[in-house]
C-alpha atoms as one frame of an Amber mdcrd trajectory, in Angstrom:
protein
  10.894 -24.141  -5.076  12.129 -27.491  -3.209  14.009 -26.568  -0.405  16.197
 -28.957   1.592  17.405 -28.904   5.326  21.370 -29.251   5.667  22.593 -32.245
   6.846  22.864 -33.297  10.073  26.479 -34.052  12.123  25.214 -37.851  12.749
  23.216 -38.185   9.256  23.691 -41.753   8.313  26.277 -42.099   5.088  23.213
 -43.638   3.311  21.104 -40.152   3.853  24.046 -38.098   3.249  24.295 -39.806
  -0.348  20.017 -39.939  -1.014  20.334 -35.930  -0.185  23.413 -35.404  -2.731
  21.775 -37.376  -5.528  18.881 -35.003  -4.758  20.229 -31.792  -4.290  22.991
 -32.273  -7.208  19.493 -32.704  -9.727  17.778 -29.254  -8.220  21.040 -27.377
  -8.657  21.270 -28.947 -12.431  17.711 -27.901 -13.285  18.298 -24.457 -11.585
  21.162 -23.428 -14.026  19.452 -22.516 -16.947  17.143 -19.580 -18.524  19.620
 -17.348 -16.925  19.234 -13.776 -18.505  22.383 -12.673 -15.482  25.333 -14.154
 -14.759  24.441 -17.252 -17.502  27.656 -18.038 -18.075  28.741 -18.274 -14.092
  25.396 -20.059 -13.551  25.810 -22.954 -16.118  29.941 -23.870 -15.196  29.011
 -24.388 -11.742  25.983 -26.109 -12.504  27.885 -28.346 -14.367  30.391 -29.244
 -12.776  28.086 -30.209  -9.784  25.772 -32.630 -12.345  29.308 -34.160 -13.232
  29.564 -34.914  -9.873  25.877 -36.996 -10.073  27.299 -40.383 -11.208  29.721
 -40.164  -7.953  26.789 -39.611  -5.805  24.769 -42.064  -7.334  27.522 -44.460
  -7.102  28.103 -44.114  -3.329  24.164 -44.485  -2.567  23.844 -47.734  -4.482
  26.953 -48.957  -3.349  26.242 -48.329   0.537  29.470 -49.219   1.643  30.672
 -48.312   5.199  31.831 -44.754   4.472  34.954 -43.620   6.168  34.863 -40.186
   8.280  37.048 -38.176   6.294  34.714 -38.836   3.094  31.615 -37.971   4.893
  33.612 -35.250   6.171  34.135 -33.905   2.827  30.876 -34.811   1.541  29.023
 -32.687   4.202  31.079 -29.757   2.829  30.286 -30.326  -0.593  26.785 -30.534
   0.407  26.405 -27.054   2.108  28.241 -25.900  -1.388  26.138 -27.380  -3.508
  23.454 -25.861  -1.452  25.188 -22.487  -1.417  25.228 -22.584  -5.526  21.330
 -23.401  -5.882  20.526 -20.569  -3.765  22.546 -18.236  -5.427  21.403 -19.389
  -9.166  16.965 -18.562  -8.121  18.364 -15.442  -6.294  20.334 -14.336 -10.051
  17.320 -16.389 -11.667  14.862 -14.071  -9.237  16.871 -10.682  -9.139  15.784
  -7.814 -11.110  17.717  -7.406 -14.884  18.265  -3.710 -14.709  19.821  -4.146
 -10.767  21.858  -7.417 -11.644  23.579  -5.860 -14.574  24.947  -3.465 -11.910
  26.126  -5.959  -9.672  28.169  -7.957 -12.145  31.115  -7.899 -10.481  30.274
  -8.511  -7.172  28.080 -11.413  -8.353  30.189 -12.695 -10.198  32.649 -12.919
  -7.081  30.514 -15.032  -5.005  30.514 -17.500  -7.930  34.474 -17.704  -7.488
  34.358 -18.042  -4.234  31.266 -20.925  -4.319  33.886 -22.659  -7.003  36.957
 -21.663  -4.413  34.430 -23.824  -1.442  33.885 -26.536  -3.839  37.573 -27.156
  -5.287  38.452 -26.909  -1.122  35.931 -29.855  -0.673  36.987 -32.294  -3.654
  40.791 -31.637  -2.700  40.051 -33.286   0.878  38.014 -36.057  -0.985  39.360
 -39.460  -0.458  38.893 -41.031  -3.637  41.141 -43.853  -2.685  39.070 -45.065
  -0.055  35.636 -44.982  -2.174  34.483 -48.316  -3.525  33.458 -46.499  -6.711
  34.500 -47.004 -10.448  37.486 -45.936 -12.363  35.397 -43.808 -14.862  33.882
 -42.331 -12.104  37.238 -41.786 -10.202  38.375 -40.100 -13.508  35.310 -37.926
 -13.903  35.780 -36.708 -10.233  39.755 -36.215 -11.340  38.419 -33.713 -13.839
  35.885 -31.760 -12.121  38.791 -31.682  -9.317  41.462 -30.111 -11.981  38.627
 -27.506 -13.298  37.350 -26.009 -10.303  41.057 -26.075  -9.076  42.437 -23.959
 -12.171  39.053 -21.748 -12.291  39.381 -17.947 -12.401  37.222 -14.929 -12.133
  34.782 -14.119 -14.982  32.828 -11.092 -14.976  30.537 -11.247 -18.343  31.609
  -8.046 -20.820  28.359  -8.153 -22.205  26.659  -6.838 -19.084  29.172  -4.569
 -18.367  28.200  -3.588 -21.561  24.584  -3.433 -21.183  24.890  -1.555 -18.127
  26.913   1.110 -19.612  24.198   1.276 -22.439  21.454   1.964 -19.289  23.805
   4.861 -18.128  24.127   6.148 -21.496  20.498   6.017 -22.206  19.243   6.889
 -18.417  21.601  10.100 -19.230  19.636  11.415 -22.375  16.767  11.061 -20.548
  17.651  13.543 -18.102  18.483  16.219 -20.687  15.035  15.422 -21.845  16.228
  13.607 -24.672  13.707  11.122 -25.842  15.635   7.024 -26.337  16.002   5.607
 -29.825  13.397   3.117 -30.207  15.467   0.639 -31.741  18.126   0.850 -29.550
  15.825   0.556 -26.678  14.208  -2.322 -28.447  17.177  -4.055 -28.632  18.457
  -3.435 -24.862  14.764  -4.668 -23.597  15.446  -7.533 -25.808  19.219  -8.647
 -24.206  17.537  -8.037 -21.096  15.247 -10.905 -21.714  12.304  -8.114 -21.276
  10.703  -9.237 -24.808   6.784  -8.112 -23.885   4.888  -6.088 -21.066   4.667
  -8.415 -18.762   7.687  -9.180 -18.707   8.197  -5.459 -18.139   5.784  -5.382
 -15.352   7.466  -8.329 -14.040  10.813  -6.472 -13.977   9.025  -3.749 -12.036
   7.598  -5.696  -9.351  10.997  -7.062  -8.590  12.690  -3.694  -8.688  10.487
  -2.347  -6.314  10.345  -5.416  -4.286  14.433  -5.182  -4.003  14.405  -1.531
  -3.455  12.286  -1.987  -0.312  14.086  -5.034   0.646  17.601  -3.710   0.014
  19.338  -1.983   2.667  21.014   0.803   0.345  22.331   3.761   0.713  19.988
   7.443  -0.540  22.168   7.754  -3.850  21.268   3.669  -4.045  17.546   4.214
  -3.713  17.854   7.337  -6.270  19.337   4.941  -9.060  16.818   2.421  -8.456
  14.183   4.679  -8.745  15.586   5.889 -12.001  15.471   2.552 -13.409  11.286
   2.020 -12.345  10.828   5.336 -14.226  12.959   4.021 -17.383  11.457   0.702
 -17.600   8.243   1.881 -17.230   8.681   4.472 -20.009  10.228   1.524 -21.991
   7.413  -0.887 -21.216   4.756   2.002 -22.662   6.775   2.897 -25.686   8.022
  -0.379 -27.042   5.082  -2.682 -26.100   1.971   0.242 -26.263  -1.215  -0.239
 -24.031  -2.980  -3.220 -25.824  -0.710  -5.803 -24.554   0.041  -3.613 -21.513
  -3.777  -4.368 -20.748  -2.833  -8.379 -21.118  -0.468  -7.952 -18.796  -2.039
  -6.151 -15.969  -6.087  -6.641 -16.557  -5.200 -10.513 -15.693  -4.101  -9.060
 -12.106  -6.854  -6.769 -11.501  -8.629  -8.707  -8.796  -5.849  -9.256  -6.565
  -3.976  -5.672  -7.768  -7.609  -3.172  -8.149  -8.378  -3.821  -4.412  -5.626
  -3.182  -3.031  -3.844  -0.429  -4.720  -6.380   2.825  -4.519  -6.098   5.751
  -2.546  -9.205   6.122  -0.425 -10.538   9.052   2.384  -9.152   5.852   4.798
  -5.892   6.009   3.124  -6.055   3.011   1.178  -2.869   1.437  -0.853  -1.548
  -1.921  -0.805   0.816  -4.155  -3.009   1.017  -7.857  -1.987  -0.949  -7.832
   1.363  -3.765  -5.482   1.946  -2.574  -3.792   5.301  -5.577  -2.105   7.659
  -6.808   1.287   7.014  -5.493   2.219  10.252  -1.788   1.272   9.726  -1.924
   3.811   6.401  -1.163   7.448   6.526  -3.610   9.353   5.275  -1.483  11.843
   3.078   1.494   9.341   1.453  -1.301   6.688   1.130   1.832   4.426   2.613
   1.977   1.565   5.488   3.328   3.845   7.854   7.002   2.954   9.140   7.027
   6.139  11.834   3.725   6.853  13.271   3.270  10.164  15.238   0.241  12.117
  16.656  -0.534  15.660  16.040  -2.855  18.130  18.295  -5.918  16.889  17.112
  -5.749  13.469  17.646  -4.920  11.874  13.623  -2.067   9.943  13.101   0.258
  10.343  10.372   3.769   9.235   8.800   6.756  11.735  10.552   7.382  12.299
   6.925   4.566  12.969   5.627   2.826  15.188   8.329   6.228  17.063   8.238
   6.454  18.132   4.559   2.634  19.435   5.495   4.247  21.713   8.097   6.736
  22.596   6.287   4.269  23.673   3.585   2.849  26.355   6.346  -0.124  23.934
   6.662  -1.596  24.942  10.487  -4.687  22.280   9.652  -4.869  18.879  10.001
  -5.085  17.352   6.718  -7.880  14.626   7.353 -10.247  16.182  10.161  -9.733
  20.011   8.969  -8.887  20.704  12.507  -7.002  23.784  13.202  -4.022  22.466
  15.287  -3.232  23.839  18.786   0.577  23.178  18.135   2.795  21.941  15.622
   4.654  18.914  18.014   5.042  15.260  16.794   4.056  12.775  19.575   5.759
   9.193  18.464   2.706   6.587  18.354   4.706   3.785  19.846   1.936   1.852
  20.056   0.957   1.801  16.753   4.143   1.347  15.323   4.558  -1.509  17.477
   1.615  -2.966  15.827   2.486  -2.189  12.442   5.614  -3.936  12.351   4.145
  -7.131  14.458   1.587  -6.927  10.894   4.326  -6.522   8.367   6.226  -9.793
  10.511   2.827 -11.925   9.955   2.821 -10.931   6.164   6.558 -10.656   5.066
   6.301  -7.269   4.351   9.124  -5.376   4.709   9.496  -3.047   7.123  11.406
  -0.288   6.016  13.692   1.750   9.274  12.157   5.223  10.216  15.168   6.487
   8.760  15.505   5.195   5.472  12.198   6.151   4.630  13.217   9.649   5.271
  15.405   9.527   2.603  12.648   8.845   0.475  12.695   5.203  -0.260  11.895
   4.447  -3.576   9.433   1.348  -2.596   5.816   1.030  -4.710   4.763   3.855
  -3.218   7.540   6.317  -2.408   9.468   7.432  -5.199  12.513   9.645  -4.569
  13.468  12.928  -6.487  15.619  12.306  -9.215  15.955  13.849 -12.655  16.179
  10.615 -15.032  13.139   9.161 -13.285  11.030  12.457 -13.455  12.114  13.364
 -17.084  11.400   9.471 -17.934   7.661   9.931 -16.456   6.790  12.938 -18.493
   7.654  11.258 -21.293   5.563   8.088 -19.932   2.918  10.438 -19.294   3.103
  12.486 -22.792   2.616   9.022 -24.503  -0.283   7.878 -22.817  -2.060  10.711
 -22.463  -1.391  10.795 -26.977  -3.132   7.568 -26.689  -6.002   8.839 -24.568
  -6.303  11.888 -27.140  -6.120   9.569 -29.868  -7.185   5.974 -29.546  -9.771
   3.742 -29.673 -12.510   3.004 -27.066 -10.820   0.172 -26.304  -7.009   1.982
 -25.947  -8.478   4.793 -24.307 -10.226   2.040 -21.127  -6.476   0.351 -21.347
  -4.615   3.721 -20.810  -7.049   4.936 -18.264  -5.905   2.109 -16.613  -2.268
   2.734 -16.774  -2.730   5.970 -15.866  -4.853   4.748 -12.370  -1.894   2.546
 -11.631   0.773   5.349 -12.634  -0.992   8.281 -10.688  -1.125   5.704  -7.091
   2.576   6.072  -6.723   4.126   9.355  -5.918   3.765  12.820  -6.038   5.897
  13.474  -9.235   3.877  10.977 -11.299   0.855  12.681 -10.372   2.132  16.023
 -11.311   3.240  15.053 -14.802   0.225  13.351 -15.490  -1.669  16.957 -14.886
   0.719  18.704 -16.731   0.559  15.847 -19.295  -2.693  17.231 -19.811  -4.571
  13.777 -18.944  -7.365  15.329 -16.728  -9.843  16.783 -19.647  -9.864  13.541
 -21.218 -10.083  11.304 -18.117 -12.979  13.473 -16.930 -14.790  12.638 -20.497
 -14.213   8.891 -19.726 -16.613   9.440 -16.521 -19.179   9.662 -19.090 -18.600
   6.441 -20.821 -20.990   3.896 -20.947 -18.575   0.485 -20.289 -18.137   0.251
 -16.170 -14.361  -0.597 -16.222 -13.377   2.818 -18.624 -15.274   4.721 -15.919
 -14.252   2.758 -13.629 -10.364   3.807 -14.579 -11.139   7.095 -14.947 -12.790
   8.213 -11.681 -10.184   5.961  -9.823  -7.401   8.034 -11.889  -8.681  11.153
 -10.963  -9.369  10.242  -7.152  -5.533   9.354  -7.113  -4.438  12.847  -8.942
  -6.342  14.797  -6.478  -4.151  13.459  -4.181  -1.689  16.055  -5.079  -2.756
  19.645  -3.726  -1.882  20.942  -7.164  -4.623  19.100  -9.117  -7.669  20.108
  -7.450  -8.460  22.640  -8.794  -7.192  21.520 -12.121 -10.313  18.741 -11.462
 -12.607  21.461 -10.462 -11.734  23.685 -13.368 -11.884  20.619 -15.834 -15.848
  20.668 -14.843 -15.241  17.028 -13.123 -17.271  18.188 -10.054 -21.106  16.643
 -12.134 -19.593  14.219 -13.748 -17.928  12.608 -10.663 -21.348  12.944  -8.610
 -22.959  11.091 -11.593 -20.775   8.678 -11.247 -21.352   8.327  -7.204 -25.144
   8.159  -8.140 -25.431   6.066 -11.195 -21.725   4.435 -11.531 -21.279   1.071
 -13.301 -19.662  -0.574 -10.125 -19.891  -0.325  -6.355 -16.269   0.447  -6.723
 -16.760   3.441  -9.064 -19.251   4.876  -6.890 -17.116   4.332  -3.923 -14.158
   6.052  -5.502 -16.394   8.583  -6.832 -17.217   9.199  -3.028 -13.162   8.951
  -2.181 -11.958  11.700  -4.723 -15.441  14.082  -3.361 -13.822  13.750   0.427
 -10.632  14.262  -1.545 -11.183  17.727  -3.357 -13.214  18.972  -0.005  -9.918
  19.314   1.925  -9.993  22.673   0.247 -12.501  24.750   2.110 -13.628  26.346
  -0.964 -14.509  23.223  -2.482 -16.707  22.291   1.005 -18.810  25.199  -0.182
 -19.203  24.340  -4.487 -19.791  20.790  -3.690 -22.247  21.158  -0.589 -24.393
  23.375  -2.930 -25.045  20.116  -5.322 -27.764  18.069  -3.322 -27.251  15.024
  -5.545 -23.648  14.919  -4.211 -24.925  14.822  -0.507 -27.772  12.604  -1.368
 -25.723  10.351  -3.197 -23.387  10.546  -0.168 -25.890   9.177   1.992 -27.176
   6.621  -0.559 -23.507   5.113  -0.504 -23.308   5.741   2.886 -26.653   3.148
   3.671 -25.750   1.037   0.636 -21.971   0.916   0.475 -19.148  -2.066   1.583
 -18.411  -1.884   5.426 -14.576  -1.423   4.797 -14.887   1.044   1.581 -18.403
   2.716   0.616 -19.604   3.631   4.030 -16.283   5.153   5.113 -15.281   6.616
   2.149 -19.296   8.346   2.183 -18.437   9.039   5.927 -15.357  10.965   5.722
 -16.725  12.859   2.715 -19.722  13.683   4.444 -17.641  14.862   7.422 -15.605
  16.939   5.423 -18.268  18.987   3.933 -19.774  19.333   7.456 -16.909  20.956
   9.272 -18.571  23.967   6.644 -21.909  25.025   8.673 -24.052  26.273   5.723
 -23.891  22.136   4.632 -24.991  21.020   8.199 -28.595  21.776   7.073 -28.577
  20.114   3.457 -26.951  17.131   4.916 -29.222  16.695   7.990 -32.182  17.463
   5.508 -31.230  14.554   3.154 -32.158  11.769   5.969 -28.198  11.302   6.755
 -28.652  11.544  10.154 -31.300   8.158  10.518 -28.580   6.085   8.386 -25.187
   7.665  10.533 -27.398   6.304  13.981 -28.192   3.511  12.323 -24.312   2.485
  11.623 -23.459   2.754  14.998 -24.095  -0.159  15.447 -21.555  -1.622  12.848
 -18.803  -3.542  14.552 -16.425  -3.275  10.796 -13.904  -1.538  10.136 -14.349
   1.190  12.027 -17.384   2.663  10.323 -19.010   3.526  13.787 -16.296   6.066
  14.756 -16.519   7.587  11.173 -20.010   8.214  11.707 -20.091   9.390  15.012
 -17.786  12.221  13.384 -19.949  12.881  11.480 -22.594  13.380  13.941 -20.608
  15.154  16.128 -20.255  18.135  13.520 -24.126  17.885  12.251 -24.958  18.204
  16.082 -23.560  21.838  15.816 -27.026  22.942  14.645 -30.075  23.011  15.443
 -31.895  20.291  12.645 -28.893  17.966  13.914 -29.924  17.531  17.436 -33.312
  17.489  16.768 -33.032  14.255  13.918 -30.435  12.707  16.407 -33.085  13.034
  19.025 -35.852  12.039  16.408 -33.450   9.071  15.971 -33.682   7.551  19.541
 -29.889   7.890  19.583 -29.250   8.332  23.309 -29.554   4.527  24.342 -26.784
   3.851  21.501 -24.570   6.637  22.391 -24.818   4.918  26.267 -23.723   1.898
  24.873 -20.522   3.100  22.766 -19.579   4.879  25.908 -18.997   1.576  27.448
 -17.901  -0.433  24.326 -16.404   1.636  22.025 -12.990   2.021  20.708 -11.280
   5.141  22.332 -11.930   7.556  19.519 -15.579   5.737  19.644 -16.743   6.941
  23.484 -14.557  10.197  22.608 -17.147  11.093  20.176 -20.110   9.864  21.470
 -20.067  11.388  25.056 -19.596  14.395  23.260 -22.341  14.432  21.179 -24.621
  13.466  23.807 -22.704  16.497  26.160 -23.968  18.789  23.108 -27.391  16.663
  23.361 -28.147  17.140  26.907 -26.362  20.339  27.700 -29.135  21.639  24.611
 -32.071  19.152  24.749 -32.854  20.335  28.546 -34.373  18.285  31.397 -35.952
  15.893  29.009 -32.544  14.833  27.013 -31.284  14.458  30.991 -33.828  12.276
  32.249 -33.527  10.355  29.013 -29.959   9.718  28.999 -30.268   8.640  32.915
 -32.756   5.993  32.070 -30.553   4.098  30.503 -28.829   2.083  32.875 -25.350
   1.973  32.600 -24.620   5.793  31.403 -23.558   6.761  35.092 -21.250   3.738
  35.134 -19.965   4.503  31.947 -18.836   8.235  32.404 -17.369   7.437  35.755
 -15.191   4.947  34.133 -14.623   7.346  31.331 -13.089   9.944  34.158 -10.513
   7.311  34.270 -10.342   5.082  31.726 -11.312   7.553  28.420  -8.726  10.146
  26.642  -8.364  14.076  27.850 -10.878  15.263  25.768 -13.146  12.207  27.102
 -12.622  12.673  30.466 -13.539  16.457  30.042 -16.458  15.910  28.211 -17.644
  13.025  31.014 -17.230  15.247  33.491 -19.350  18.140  32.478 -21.943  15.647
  31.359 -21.789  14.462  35.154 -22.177  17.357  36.489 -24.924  18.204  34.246
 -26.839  15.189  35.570 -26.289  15.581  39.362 -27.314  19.433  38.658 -30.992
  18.418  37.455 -31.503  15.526  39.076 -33.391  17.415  41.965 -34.841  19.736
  40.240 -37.324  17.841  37.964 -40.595  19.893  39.621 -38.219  23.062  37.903
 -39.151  23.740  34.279 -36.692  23.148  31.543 -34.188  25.879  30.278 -34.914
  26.907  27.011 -34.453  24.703  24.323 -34.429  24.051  20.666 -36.656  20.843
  21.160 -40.759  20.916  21.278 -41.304  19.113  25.575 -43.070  17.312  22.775
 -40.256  15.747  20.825 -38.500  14.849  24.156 -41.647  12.987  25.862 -41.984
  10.988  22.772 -38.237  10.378  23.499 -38.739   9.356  26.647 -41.522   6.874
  26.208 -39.174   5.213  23.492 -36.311   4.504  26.288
């Protein structure tokens, strides 16, 4: 799009003319393939290209131009640029939202004409050097604009009533008539699935852009779930697959759910600006007892639920108050400012904006995703190879956004079938399916419909042997998933390929994905003790010590999580030990984030408080460990400060009494000498 700057007070006549010329061309070309306001579009258009040959006229001429003209030409001007940027908004607007706006649109068109008849009527023709057939033209555009009236197109009124009418059987869980759906896409200009998925992108983009009132946000929503249904329907999966597969580099990274809460639409926003729970860039940030940050609205429908846990860690929480994270959200926005991504008020989301991935309650939109759902999941019972990878696919995309989508989906029935696909032999069917069912488990409810669908060995397959890094790291995503539920901790920590194949992802995986999503899962399953022993047993503890080290993407804090759990028995301390941990855990002390030296001086409390003299003297030895607890007493967070200072007093305690022999301990004076020696 060629954008132009408005003309300045002391612009020579000469540029004034050059940037008319100009301008009148762009707002020519810009008035046509209007679905919207066409009509509207194309009379102002017009009018303004019959104004070209005055323009041109005046710039070739370059006659001394008197002030009143250039008066009146600077007005026209900021009309003129007024009209283009109201034809790409009407050429850029959603269908299905313009059709509802007719009116109003169609008012700002009168009053652009109204600003433009004003302009010509102050014109002094007389005192142009220009010809008569261009004086005449001028006349004529003059005498049109001037007798102009308000036109508001019957056709969309029409249309729009025919959305209502149609949105309405719907919600008595009336399936549309094909051919009458057919034939609204078709007005609409929506003629294939991509345009469909065009249409949807811009009605979500508006929705989250638009500052609307709840029963505005409701509607909108209505229309995603109705388009979407009509997009399946009308256009089925094959050339649904044409119209998304083309996007799925820049769209497949971004959009997942993932034990980081991962989702993104245009720009791919840090884990750590996503709640966990909605899987949403967080517009209200708070902190609960143990630390995690979540949306306000999300970590307060969990509360309401009678959830006393928190959701990520497992935590039981020592009180149910929301502490704003300022800080944070301070952050967040400053991000959504660098990337034009809107930034939705705290209270509008509350309501339940219905952005990407937010969808508010409504009856038309739910009862038009069950019946999006009950068609593809037909398809997936039915089809081809080839259909059943494409609808997998829709399904991944349809199950990201919202928990109503991902109930109807389970009730659909999809989860037997997509748990089949795990099995299949091309990578991007699996790789559709196990993302699917990662982003159903999302939703409490479906767990244990997973579990009970016998997904639990197929999914580990997939986290062992998957097609694609990204299958196995999603495999590894939906595992932390479905281990939220204590009783899962238990089935799936009695599986040693899943913790194995944990710990394989866990060495092998991406920085920003694999290792964290292996991390958190791992983490998860150790907050149960009886898994403590299988995991420490597989050789996870070597690979967690070894990515402390890792400066990405916070997969250092993930795994000192992890160790802090493991080190609640007795084969954890002894592999950390065996690891030669202590000089790393020193050095996160001093340079790790907050959450980092948080962890870390408490697993090396739990190190030294059990590992006796040896696991002292050992931790001393290295350097800057005094130094770094003392500035942890007043640099570090509650918990750290606590932990420094029983660590400190530990020291001081057996400093003078190395002739003394050590307390008991779980460690062979063996292991810890060898420990020593190492420093």
């Amino acid at each position: 799009m060629t954008t132009m700057s408005p003309p300045s007070a002391i612009l020579s006549s000469q540029a004034l003319a050059n940037s008319l010329v100009v301008l009148a061309q762009q707002v020519a070309n810009c008035g046509r393939s209007q679905v919207c306001q066409k009509r509207n579009a194309a009379n102002l258009s017009r009018r303004i290209k019959l104004l070209s040959p005055l323009f041109e006229e005046v710039r070739d001429m370059n006659p001394p131009m008197p002030p009143s003209a250039l008066i009146s030409f600077r007005e026209i001007y900021h009309v003129m640029m007024k009209t283009k940027e109201m034809i790409e908004a009407c050429g850029e607007a959603s269908v299905f939202l313009s059709i509802f706006r007719n009116k109003s649109t169609s008012e700002k068109f009168e009053k652009l004409t109204g600003s433009l008849a004003d302009a010509l009527e102050i014109l002094p023709l007389d005192l142009l050097d220009i010809s008569d057939e261009v004086r005449e033209q001028v006349e004529l555009v003059k005498m049109q604009v001037q007798r102009a009236k308000l036109f508001v197109d019957s056709l969309e009124d029409a249309l729009a009533e025919e959305v209502i009418e149609l949105l309405a059987r719907v919600e008595r869980e009336e399936e549309p008539d094909t051919r009458q759906l057919q034939s609204l896409f078709a007005n609409l200009g929506l003629k294939n699935a991509r345009e469909c998925e065009k249409e949807l992108q811009k009605m979500e983009t508006q929705s989250e852009s638009d500052d609307d009132s709840e029963h505005s946000l409701a509607s909108v929503t209505n229309l995603i779930g109705f388009v979407r249904y009509g997009r399946c329907v009308l256009y089925g999966v094959t050339e649904m697959e044409d119209s998304n597969w083309s996007q799925e580099s820049s769209v497949e990274d971004s959009c997942e759910f993932s034990s980081s809460g991962r989702v993104d639409v245009i720009a791919n926003p840090p884990d750590e600006f996503r709640c966990p729970i909605s899987l949403d860039l967080m517009r209200d940030p708070v902190i609960v007892a143990s630390g995690q940050t979540y949306d306000r609205v999300s970590i307060s429908k969990w509360i309401e639920e009678n959830h006393t846990t928190c959701p990520k860690s497992g935590q039981k929480l020592g009180h149910l108050n929301l502490i704003p994270n300022y800080a944070l959200r301070s952050l967040i926005t400053q991000w959504c400012e660098d990337n034009h991504v809107p930034f939705d008020k705290p209270e509008k989301s509350s309501k339940g904006g219905a952005g990407n991935n937010q969808v508010a309650s409504s009856k038309a939109a739910l009862e038009a995703t069950k019946m999006t759902a009950s068609f593809l999941v037909g398809k997936l019972a039915t089809g081809s190879p080839e259909v059943q990878k494409q609808v997998a696919y829709e399904l991944r995309l349809l199950a990201k956004c919202g928990a109503d989508n991902r109930m109807c989906i389970a009730d659909a029935g999809a989860i037997p079938y997509l748990v089949t696909l795990l099995s299949s032999k091309d990578p991007k069917t699996q790789k559709n399916a196990v993302t699917a069912l990662l982003n159903l488990s999302i939703y409490d409810k479906n767990k244990s419909l997973i579990i009970n669908a016998g997904a639990l060995d197929p999914i580990i397959a997939v986290l062992r042997f998957g097609g694609s890094m990204e299958s196995r790291e999603n495999a590894a995503a939906t595992l932390f998933s479905l281990s939220v539920v204590d009783e899962y901790k238990i089935v799936i920590g009695k599986r040693p390929d899943a913790i194995s194949g944990l710990v394989t992802l866990l060495r092998d995986g991406t920085p920003r994905r694999g290792k964290k999503d292996a991390a958190s899962a791992l983490f998860n399953l150790a907050v149960y003790h009886g898994n403590k022993s299988p995991i420490v047993n597989s050789g996870a503890v070597a690979v967690l010590v070894s990515l402390l080290s890792e400066d990405e993407a916070g997969v250092a804090d993930d795994a000192l999580m992890v160790l802090g759990l493991v080190a609640g028995s007795t084969e954890g301390l002894t592999a950390i030990a065996e690891a030669n941990a202590i000089p790393i855990l020193v050095r996160l002390l001093r340079v790790g984030t907050p959450k980092g030296r948080e962890n870390a001086i408490a697993v090396l409390l739990v190190l030294c408080r059990s590992g006796g003299e040896k696991m002292v003297t050992a931790a001393i030895e290295c350097s800057t460990a005094v130094s770094s607890l003392c500035s942890l007493l007043t640099m570090g967070t509650p918990r750290a400060k606590r932990k420094a200072s029983s660590l400190l007093k530990l020291i001081h305690k057996r400093e003078p009494e190395h002739h003394n022999p050590p307390s008991a301990n779980f460690i062979s004076n063996a292991h810890f000498g060898q420990l020593a020696t190492r420093q």
